[in-house]
C-alpha distance (Angstrom), angle and dihedral (degrees) to the residues before:
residue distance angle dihedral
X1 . . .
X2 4.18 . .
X3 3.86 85.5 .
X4 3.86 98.8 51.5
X5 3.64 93.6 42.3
X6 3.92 90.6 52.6
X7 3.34 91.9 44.4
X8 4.14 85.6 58.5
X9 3.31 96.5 38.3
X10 3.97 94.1 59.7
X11 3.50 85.9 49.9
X12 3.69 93.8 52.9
X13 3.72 94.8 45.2
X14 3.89 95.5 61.0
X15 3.23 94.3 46.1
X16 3.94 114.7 102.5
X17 3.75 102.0 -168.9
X18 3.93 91.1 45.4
X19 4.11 90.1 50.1
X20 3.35 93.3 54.5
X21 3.71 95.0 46.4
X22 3.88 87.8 51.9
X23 3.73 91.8 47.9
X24 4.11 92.6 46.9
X25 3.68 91.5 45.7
X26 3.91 104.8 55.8
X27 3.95 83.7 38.9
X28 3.70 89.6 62.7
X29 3.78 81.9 40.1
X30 3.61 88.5 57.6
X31 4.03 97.3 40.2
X32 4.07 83.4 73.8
X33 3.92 78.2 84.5
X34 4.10 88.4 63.9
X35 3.57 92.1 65.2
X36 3.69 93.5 76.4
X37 3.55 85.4 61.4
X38 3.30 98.2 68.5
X39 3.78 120.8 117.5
X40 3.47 139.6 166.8
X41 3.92 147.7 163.8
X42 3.75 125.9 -135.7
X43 3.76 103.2 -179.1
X44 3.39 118.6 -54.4
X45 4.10 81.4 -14.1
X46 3.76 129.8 101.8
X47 3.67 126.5 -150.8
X48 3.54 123.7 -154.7
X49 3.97 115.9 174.0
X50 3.71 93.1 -152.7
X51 3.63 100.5 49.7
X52 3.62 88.3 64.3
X53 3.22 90.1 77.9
X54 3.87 106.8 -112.9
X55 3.81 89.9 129.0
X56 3.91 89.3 52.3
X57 4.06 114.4 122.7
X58 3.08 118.3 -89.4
X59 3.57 100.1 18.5
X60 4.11 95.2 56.1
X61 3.92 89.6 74.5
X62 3.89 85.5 57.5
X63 4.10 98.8 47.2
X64 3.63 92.1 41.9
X65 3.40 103.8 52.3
X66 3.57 95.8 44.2
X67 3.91 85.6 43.9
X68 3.90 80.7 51.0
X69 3.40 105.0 46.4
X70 4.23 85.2 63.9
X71 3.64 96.8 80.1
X72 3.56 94.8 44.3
X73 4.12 89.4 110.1
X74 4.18 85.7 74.8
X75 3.86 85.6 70.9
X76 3.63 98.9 37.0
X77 3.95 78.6 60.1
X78 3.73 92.6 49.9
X79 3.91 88.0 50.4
X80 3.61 108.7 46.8
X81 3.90 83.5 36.0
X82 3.99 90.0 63.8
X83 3.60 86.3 47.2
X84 3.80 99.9 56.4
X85 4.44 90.3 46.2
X86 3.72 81.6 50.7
X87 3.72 79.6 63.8
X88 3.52 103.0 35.9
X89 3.86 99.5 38.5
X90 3.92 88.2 48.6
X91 3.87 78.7 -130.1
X92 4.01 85.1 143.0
X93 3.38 98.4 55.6
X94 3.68 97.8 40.7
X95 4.11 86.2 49.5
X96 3.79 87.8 48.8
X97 4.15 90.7 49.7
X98 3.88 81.7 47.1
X99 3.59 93.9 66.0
X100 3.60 97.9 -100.6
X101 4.60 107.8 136.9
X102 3.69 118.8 -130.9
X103 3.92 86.8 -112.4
X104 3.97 93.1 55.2
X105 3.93 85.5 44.9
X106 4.11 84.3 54.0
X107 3.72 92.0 36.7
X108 4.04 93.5 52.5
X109 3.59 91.4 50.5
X110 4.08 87.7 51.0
X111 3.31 91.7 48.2
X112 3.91 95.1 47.2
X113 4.36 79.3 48.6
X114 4.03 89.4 53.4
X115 3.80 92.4 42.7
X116 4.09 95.3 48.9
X117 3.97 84.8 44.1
X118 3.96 95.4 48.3
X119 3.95 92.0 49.4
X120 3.73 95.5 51.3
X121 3.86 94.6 52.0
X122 3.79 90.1 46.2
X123 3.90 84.7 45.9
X124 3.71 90.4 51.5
X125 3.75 93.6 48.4
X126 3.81 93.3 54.4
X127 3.73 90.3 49.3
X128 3.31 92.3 50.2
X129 3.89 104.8 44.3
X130 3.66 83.2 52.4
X131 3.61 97.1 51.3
X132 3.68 92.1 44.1
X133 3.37 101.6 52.2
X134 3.84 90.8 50.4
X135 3.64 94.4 47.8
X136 3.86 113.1 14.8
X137 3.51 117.8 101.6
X138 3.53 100.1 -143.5
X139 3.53 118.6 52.9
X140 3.98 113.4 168.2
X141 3.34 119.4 126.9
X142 4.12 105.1 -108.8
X143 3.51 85.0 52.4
X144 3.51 100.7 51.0
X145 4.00 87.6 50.2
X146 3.81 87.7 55.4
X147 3.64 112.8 111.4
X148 3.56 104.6 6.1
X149 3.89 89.1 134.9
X150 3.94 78.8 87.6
X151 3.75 82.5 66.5
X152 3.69 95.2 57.2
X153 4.50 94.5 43.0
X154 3.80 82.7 53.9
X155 4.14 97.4 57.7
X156 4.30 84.1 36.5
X157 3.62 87.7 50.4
X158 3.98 102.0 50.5
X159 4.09 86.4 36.4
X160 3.59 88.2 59.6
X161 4.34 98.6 36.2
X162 3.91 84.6 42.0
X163 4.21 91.3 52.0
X164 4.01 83.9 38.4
X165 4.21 76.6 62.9
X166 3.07 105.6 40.6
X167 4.16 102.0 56.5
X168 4.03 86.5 42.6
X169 4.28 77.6 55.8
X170 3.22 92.0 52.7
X171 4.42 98.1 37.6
X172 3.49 88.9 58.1
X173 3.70 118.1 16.0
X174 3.70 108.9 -143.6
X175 3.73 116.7 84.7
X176 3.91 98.5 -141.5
X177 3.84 86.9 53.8
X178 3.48 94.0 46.3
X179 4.02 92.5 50.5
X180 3.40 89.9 53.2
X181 3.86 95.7 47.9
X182 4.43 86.8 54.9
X183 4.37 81.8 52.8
X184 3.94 88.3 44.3
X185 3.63 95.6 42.9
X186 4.42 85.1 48.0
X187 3.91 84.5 51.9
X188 3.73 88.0 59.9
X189 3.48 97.9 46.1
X190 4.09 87.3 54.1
X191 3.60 91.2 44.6
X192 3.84 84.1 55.9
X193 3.48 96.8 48.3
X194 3.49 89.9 50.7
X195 4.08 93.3 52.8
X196 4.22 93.0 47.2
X197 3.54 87.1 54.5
X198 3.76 94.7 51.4
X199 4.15 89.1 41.7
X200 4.11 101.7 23.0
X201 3.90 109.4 29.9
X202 3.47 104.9 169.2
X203 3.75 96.3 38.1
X204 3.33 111.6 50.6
X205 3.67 98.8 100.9
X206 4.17 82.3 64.4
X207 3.62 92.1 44.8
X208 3.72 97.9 52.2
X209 3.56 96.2 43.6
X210 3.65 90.1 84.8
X211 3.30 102.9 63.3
X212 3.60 120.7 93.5
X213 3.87 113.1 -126.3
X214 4.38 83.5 38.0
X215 4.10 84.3 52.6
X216 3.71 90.9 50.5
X217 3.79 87.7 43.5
X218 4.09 93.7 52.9
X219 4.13 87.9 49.2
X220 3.97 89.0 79.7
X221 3.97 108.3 13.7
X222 3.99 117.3 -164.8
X223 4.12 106.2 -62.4
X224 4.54 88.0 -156.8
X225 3.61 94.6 86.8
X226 4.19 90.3 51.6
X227 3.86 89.8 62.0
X228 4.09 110.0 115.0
X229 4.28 83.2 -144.2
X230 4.00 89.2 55.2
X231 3.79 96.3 39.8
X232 3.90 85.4 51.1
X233 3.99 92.0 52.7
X234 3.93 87.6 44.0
X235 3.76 92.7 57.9
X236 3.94 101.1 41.8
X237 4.25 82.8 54.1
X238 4.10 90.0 44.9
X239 4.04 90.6 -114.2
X240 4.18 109.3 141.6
X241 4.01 108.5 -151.2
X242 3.40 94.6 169.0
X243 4.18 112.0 140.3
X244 3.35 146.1 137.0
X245 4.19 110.3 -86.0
X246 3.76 97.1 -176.1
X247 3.30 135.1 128.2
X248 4.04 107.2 -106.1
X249 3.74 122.8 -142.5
X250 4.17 89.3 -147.6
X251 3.87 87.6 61.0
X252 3.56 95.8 45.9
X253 4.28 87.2 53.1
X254 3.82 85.2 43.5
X255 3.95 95.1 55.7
X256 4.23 88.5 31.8
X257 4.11 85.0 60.1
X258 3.76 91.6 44.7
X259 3.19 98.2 53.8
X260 3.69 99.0 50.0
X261 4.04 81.5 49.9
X262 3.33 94.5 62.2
X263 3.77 97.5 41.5
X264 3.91 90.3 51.4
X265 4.08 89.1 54.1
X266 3.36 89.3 45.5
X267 3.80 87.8 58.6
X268 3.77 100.2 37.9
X269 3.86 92.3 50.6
X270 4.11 90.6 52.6
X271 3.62 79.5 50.4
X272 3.28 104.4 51.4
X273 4.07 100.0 39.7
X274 3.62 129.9 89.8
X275 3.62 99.9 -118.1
């Protein structure tokens, strides 16, 4: 495992474009921190984001994750992006000549997939402890701890987005195309939502769940609605947002299955090709 993830991580290291990617991404990561920042007056009224409480223990590990989870599309670049100069460079073929199997070439990318994923959750966490603790208003320990399942759907869902990547990298080789295949592939999952709530209403939700980027989307759903500030507005106007936030085990077996899909294509088209 040590030796394929070197191997990737050389790779990765002298390549400009993916650097910089890397670099932009846990900067935006990072610019979560600016939001307590922000301030404004409405009248005689002043706003200040982080008094509202989104920085509040437990209920940072939900906002910043889903906060988070936004940029994840800089990484998706960085994957596909390594799978297209695999291409180009004829770095696969000369790893394959090498002595390097098609299933260690699949497994090093995986492993390079896991490794990007488990950074950015452990990034996260840091960046929100520190937040917390400078902000929240509750700082013991049990309810610090609270929630940190959010923690564990965010590193699931970029596994399972990144893998999503990677076989689309490897289906049709040039990273722009393969970007624009994930948006394509979104479209269709909106056009069927739209469709099984023409034929199905009152079952879509169930429907949908099934399909991967909608399963990766359920992992962390919107945090907005959980505010005490927005449920307080809601209720003055009549509106009900009452619903369950947590993290469900179904979704996390849902994205799990995906992702070893997508790995297993991944293989069985390297196997299958002429390379």
């Amino acid at each position: 495992m040590l030796r394929l993830l070197s191997i990737e991580i050389h790779k990765l290291k002298h390549n400009r474009a993916s650097r910089i990617l890397i670099i932009i991404y846990f900067a935006l990561l990072t610019s979560i921190a600016l939001i307590a920042a922000v301030k404004f007056d409405i009248g005689p009224v002043q706003f200040h984001l982080a008094e509202q409480g989104i920085f509040n223990f437990p209920y940072i590990w939900h906002f910043n994750t889903y906060m988070a989870a936004i940029f994840k599309f800089f990484l998706l670049l960085v994957i596909v992006s390594m799978m297209a100069n695999e291409y180009s460079n004829k770095t696969l073929k000369q790893n394959l000549i090498d002595g390097l199997s098609k299933k260690e070439f699949i497994l090093s990318k995986f492993y390079t997939v896991i490794l990007l994923a488990l950074i950015s959750t452990i990034f996260v966490f840091i960046v929100s402890l520190i937040l917390g603790y400078i902000y929240s208003d509750f700082n013991e320990i049990l309810i610090v701890t609270t929630d940190l399942e959010y923690l564990f759907a965010f590193f699931i869902k970029l596994v399972g987005f990144f893998s999503f990547g990677l076989f689309l990298g490897i289906l049709i080789k040039k990273s722009a195309f393969a970007v624009g295949a994930m948006l394509v592939w979104a479209m269709v999952e909106g056009f069927a939502k739209g469709m099984f709530h023409w034929r199905f209403e009152g079952h879509v939700d169930d429907l949908m769940r099934i399909f991967p980027l909608e399963a990766m989307s359920n992992l962390i759903k919107e945090p907005f609605t959980r505010l005490g500030a927005v449920k307080t507005v809601a209720k003055q106007v009549g509106e009900d947002l009452s619903k369950d936030f947590s993290v469900q085990l179904l979704d996390i077996l849902i994205v799990t299955c995906w992702t070893a899909i997508f790995v297993y294509l991944s293989y069985w088209l390297l196997k299958k090709r002429d390379l």
